[in-house]
DRENLOTOR-797012 format. One record per residue: residue in three letters; x, z, y of N, C-alpha, C in turn. Coordinates in nm, 3 decimals. Each point is the difference from the previous one (the first is absolute). Layout:
BEGIN
SITE, ALA, X, Z, Y, X, Z, Y, X, Z, Y
...
//
This chain:
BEGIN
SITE, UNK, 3.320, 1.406, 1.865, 0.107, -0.044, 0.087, 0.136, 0.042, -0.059
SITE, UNK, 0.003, 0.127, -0.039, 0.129, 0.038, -0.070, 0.050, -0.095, -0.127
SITE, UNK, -0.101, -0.011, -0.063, 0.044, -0.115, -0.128, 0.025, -0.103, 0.047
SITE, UNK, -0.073, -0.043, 0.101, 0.061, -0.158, 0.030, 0.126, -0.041, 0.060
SITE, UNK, 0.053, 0.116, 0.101, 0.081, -0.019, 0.033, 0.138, 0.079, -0.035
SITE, UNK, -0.046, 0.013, -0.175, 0.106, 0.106, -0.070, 0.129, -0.138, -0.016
SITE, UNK, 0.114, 0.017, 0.012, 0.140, -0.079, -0.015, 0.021, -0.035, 0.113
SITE, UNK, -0.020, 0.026, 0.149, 0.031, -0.063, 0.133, 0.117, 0.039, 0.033
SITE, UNK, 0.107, -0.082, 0.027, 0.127, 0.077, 0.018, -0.024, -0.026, 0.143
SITE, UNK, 0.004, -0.099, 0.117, -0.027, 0.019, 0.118, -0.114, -0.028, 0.090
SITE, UNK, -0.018, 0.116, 0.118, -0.111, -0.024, 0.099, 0.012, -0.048, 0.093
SITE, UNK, -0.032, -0.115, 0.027, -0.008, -0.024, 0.129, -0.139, 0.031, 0.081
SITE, UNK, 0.068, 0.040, 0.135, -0.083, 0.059, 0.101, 0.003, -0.090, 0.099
SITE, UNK, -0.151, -0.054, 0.056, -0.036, -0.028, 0.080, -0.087, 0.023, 0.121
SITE, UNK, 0.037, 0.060, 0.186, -0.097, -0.004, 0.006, 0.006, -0.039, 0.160
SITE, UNK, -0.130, -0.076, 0.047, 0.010, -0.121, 0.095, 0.010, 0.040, 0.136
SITE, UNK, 0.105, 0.011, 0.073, 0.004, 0.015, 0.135, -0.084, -0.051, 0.079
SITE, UNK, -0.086, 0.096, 0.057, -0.139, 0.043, 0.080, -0.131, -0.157, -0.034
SITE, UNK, -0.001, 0.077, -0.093, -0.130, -0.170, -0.108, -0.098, 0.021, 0.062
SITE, UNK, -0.073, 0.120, 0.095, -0.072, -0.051, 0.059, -0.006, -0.051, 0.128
SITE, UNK, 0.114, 0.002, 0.050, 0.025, -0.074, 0.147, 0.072, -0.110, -0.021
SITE, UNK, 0.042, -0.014, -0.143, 0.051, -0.159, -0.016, -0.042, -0.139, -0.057
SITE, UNK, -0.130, 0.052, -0.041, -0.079, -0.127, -0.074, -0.001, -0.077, 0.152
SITE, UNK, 0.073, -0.142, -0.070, -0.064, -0.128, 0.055, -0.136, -0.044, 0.023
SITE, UNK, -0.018, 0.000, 0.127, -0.138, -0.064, -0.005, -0.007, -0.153, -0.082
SITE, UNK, 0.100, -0.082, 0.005, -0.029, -0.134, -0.007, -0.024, -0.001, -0.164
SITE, UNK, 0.103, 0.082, -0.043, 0.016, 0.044, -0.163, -0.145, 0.028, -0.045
SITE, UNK, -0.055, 0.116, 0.092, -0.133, 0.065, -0.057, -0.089, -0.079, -0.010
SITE, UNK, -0.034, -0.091, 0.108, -0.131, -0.090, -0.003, -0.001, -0.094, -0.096
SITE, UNK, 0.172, -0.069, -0.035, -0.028, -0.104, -0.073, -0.027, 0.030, -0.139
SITE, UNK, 0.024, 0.177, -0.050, -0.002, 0.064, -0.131, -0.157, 0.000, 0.040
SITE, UNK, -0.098, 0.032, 0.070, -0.098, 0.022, -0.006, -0.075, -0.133, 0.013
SITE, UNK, 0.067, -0.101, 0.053, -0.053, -0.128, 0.011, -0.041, -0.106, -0.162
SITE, UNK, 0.101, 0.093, -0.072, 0.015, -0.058, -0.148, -0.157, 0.036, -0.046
SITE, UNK, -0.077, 0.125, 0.030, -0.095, 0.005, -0.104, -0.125, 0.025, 0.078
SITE, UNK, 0.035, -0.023, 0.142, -0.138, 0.011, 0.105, -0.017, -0.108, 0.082
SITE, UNK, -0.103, -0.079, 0.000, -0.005, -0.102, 0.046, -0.132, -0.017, 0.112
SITE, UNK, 0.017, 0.099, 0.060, -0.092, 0.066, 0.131, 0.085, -0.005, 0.125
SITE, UNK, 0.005, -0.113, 0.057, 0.111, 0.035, 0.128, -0.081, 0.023, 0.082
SITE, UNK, -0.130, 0.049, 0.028, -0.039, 0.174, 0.122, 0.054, 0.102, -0.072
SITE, UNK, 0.028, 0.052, -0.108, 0.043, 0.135, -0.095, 0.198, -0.041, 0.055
SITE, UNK, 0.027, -0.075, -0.044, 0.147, -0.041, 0.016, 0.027, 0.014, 0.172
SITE, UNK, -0.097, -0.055, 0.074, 0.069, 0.009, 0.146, -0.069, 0.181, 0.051
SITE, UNK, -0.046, 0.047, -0.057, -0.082, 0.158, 0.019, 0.142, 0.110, -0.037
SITE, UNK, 0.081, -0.038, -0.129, 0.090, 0.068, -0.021, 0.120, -0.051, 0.029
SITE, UNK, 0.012, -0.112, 0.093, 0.127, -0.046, 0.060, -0.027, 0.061, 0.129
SITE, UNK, -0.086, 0.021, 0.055, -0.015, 0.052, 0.157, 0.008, 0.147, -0.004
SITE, UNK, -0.041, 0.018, -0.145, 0.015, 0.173, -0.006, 0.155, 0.022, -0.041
SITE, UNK, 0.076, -0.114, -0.060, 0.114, 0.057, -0.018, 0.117, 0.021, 0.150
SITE, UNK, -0.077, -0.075, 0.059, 0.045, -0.081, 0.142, -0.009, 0.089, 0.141
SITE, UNK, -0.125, 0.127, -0.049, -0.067, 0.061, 0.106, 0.055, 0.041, 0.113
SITE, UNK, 0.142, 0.045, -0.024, 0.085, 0.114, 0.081, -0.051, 0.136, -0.066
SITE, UNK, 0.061, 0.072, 0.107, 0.002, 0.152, 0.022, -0.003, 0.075, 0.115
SITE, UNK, -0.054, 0.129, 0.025, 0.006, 0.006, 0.114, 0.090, 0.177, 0.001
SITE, UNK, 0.093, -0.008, 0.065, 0.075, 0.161, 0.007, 0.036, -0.009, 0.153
SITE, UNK, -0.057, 0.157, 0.068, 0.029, 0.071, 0.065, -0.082, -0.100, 0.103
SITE, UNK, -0.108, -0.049, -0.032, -0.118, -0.092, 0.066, 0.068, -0.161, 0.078
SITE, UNK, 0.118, 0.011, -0.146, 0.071, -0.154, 0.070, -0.006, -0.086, -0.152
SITE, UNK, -0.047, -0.115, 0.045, -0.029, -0.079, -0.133, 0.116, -0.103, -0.036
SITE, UNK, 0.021, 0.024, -0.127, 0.138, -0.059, -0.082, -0.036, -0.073, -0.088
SITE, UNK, 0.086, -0.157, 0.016, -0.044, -0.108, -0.122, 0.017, 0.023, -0.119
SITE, UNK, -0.073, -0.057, -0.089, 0.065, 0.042, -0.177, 0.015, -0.117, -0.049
SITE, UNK, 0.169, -0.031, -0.076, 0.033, -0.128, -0.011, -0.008, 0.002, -0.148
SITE, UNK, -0.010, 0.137, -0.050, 0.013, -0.022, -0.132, -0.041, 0.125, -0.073
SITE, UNK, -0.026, 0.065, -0.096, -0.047, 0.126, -0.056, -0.187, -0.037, -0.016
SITE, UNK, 0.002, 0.087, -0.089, -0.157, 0.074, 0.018, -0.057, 0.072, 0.124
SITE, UNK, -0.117, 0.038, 0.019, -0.018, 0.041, 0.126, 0.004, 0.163, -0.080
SITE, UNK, 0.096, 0.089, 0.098, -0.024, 0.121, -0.015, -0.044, 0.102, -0.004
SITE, UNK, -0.016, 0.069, -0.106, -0.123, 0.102, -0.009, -0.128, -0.074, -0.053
SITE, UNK, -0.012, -0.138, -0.030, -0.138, -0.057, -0.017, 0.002, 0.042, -0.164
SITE, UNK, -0.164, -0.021, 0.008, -0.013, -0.013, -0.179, 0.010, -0.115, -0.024
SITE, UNK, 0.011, -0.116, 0.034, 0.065, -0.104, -0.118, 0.117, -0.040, -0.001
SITE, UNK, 0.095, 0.075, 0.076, 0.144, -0.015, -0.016, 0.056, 0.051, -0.149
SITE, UNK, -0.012, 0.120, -0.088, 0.006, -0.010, -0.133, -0.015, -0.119, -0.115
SITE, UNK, -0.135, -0.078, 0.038, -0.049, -0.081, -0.041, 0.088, -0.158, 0.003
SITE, UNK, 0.057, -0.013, 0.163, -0.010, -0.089, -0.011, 0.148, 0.002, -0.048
SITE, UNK, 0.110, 0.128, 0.019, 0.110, -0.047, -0.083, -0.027, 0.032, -0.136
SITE, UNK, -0.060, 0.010, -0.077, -0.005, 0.000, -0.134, -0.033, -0.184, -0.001
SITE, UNK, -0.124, -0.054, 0.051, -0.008, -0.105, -0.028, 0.154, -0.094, 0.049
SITE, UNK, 0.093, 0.059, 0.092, 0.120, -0.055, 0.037, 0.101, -0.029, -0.137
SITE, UNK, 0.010, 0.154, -0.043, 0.092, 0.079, -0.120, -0.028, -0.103, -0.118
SITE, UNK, -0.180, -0.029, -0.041, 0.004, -0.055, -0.133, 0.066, -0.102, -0.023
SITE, UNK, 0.053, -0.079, 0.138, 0.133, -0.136, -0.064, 0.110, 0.106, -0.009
SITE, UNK, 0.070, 0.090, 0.029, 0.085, 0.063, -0.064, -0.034, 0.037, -0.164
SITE, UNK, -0.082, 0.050, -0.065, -0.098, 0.011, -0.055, 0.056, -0.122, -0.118
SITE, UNK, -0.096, -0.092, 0.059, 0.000, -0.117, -0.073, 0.088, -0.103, -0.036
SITE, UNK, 0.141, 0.045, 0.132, 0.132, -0.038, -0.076, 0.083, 0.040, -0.075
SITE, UNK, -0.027, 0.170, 0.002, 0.080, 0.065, -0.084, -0.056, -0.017, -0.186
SITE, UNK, -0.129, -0.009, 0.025, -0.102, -0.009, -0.133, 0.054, -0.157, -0.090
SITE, UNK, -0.032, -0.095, 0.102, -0.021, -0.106, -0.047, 0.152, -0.017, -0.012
SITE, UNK, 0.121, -0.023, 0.108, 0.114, -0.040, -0.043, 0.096, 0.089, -0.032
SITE, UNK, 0.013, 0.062, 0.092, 0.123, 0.108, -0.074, -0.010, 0.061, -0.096
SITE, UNK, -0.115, 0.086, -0.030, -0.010, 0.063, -0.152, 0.026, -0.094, -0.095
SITE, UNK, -0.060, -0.152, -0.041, 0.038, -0.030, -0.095, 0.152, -0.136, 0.000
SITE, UNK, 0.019, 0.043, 0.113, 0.165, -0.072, -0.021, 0.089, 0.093, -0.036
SITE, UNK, -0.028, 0.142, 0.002, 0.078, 0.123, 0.017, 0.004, 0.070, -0.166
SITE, UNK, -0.150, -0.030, -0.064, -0.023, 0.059, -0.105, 0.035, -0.087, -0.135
SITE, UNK, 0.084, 0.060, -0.082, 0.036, -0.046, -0.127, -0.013, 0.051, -0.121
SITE, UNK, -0.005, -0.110, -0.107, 0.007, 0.136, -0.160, -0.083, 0.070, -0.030
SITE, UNK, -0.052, 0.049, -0.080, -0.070, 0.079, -0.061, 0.014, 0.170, -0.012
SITE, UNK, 0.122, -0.016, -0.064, 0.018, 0.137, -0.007, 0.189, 0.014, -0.018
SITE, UNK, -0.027, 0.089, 0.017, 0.194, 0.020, 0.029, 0.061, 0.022, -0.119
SITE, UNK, 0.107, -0.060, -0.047, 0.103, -0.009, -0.133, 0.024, 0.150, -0.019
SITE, UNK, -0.026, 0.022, -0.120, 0.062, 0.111, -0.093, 0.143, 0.028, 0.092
SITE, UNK, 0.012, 0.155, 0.043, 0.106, 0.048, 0.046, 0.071, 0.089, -0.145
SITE, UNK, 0.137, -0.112, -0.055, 0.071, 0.007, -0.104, 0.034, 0.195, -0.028
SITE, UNK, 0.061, 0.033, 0.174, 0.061, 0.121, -0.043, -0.124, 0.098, -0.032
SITE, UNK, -0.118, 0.007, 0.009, -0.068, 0.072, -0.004, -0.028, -0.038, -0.122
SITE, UNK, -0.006, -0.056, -0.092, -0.055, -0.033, -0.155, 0.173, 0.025, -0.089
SITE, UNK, 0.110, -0.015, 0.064, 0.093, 0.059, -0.046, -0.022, 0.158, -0.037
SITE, UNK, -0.080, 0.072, 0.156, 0.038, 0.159, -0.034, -0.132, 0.030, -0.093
SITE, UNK, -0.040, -0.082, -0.025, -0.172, 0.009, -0.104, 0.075, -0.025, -0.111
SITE, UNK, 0.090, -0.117, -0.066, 0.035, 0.044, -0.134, 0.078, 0.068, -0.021
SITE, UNK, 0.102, 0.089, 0.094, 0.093, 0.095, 0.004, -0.059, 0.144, -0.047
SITE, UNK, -0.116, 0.054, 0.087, -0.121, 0.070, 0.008, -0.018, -0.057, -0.194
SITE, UNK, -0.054, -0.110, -0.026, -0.037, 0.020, -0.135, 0.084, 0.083, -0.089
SITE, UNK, 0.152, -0.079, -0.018, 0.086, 0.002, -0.035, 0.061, 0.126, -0.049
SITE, UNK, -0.015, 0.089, 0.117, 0.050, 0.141, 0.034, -0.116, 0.086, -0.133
SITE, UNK, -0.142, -0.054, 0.014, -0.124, 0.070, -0.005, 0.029, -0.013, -0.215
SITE, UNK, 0.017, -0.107, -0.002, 0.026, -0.043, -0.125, 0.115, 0.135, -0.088
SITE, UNK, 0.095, -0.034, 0.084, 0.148, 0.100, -0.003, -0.036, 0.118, -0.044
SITE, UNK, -0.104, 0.072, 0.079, -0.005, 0.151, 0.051, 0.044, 0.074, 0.095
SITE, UNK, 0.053, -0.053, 0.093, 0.112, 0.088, 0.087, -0.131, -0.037, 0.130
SITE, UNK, -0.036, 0.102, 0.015, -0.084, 0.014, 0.118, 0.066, -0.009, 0.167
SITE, UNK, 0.149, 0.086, -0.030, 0.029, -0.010, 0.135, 0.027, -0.165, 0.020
SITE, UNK, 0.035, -0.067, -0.048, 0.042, -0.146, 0.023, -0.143, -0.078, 0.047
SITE, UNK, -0.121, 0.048, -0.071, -0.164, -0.067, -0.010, -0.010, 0.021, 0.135
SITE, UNK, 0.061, 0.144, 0.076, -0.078, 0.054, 0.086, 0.074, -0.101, 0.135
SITE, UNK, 0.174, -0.002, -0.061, 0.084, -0.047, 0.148, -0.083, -0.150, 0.014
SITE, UNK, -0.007, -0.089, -0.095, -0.033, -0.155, 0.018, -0.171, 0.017, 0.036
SITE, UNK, -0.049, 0.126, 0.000, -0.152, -0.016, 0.025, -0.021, 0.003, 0.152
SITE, UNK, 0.091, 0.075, 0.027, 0.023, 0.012, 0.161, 0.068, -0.142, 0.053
SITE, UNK, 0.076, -0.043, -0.055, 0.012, -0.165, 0.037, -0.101, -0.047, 0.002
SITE, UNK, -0.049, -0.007, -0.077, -0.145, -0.117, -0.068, -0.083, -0.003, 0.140
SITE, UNK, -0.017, 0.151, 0.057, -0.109, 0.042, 0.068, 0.044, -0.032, 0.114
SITE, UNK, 0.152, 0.004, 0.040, 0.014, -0.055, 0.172, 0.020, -0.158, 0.034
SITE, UNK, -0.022, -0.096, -0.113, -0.005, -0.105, -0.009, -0.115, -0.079, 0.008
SITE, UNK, -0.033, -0.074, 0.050, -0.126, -0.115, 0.024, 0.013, -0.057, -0.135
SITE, UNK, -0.138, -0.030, -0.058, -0.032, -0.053, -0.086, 0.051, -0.184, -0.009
SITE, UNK, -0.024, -0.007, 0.088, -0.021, -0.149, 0.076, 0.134, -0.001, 0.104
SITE, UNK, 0.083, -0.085, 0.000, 0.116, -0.114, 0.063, -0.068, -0.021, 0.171
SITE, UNK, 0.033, 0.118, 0.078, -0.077, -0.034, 0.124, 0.090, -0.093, 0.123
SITE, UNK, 0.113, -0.088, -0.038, 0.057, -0.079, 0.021, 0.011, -0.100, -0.067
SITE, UNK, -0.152, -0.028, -0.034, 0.022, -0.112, -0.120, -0.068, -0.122, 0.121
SITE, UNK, 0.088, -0.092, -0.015, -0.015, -0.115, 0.096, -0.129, -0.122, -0.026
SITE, UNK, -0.022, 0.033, -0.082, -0.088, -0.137, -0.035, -0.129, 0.081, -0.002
SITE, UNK, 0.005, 0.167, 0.066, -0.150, 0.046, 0.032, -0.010, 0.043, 0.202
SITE, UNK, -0.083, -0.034, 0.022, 0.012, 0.068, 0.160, -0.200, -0.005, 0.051
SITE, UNK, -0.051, 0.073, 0.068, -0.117, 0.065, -0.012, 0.022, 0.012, 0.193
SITE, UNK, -0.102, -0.074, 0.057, -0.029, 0.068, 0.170, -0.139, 0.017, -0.047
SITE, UNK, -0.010, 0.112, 0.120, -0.166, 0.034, -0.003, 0.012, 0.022, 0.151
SITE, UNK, -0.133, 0.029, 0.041, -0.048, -0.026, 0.163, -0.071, 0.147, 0.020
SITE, UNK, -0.044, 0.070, 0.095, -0.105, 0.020, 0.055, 0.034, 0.034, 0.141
SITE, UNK, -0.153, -0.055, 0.064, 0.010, 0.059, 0.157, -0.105, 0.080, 0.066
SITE, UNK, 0.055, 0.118, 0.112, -0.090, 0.062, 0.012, 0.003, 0.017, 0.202
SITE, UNK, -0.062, -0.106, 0.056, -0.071, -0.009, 0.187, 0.163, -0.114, -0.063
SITE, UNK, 0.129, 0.054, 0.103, 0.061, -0.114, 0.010, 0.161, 0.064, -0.068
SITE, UNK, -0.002, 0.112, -0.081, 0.063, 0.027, -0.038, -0.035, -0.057, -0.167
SITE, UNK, 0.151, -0.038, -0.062, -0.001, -0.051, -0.153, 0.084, 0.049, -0.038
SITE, UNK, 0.016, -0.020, -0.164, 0.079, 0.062, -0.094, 0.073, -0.130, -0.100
SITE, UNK, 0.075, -0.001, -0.034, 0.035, -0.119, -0.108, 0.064, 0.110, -0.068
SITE, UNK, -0.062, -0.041, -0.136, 0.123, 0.097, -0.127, 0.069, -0.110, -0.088
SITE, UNK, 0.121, -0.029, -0.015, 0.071, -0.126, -0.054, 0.069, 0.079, -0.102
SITE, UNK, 0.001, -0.044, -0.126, 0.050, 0.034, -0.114, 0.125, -0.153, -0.011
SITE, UNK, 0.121, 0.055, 0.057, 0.110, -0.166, -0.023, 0.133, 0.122, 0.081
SITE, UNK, 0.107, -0.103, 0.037, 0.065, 0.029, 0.083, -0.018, 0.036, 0.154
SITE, UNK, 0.112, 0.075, 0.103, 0.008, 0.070, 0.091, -0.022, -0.171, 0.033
SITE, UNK, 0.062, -0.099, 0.016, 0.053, -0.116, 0.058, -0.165, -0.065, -0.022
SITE, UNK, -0.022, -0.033, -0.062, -0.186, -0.075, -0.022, -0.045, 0.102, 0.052
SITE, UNK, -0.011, 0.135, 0.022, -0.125, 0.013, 0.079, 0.054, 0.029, 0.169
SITE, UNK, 0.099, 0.030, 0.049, 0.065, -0.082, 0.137, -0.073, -0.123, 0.025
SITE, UNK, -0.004, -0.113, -0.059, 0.006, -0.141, -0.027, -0.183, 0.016, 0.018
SITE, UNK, -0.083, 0.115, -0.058, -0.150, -0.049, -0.005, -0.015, 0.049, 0.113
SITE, UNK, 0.096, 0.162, 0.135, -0.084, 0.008, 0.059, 0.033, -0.109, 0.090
SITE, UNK, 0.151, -0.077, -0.006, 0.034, -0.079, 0.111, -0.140, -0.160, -0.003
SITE, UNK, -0.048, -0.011, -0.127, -0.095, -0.083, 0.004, -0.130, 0.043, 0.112
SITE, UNK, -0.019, 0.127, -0.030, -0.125, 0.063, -0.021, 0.020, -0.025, 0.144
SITE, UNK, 0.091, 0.012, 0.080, 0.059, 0.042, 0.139, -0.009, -0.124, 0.089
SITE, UNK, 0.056, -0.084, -0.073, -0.034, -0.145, 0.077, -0.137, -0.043, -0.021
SITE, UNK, -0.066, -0.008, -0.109, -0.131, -0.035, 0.012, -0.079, 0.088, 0.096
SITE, UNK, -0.014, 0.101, -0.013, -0.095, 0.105, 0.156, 0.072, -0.065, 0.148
SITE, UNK, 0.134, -0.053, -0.028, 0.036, -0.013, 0.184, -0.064, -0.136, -0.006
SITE, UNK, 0.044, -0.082, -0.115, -0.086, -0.155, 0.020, -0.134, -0.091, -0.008
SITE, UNK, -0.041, 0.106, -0.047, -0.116, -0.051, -0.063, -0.110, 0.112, 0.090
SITE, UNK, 0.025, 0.120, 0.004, -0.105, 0.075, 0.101, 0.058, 0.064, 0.081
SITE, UNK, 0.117, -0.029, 0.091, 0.045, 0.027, 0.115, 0.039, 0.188, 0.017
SITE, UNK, 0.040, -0.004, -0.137, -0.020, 0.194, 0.033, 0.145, 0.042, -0.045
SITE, UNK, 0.056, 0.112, 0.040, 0.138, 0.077, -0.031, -0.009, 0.104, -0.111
SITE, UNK, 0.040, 0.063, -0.031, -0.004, 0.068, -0.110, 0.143, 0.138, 0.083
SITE, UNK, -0.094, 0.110, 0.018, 0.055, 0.093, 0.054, 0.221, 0.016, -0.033
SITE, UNK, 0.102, 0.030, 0.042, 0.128, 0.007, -0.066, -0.008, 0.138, -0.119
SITE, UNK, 0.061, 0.000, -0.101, 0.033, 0.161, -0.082, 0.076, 0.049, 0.118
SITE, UNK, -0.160, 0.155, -0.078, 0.060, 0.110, 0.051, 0.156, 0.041, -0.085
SITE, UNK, 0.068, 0.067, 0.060, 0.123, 0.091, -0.042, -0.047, 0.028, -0.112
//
């Protein structure tokens, strides 16, 4: 994980205001309708999503969420999450990701033939000042535009994006990221903390 996500200049943080009391039912069935084609199994977990609740021996409708405390409420927002999942995989990562590898960063191969230069000379204190340049410098141009790198992972309904580009593109991926969860699966995405 550390190597892969070595050059990330920003994180975006995501994480979903109350995902398990906000899954759509209509959302869920038709995600589950895609690869189950059992409607007693489909109307079994629409009535269970449907059940109510009962507190302080008074029973309350459930218009939307997992049922609480159940064991397949984990389950069933992960099976919710994998179109988050599968949009971040399939479209955003590779509209987001460019280039190969990042352009030679000039000043750092400057203080490398300076460093030679010096070494050639003899004068050590000079080898030593440009070696300490050499060393607080990136090898690699990490504002080099024609490279930019998103990566994903998610863990229940909290995610991570690490974007190697500008402050402004990755604003721009979570404001994507942000409209697709409100439009596409009806969910909020908690405000930053302070």
């Amino acid at each position: 994980m550390a190597s892969t996500w070595t050059g990330t200049t920003w994180f975006i943080e995501g994480d979903i205001a109350d995902c398990f009391g906000s899954l759509d039912h209509e959302v869920m069935l038709a995600i589950l309708a895609e690869q189950i084609h059992d409607n007693r199994f489909l109307n079994l977990v629409g009535g269970m999503l449907r059940a109510g609740y009962l507190e302080d021996w008074k029973w309350h409708a459930t218009h939307s969420g997992a049922p609480q405390g159940g064991v397949i409420s984990p389950i069933l927002s992960n099976i919710y999450l994998d179109r988050l999942d599968t949009f971040v995989e399939q479209e955003m990562v590779p509209a987001w990701t460019r280039g190969t590898v990042r352009r030679p960063n000039r000043a750092y191969y400057n203080a490398t033939s300076r460093v030679g230069y010096w070494k050639r000379k003899g004068d050590r204190d000079k080898v030593k000042t440009y070696r300490k340049i050499q060393q607080s410098i990136p090898t690699r141009d990490v504002h080099d535009p024609d490279y930019r790198r998103l990566r994903y992972i998610r863990y229940a309904d909290d995610h991570l994006l690490g974007f190697a580009g500008t402050k402004a593109e990755a604003e721009q991926i979570k404001n994507e990221l942000t409209a697709f969860l409100r439009k596409d699966l009806k969910l909020a995405l908690l405000p930053r903390k302070p």
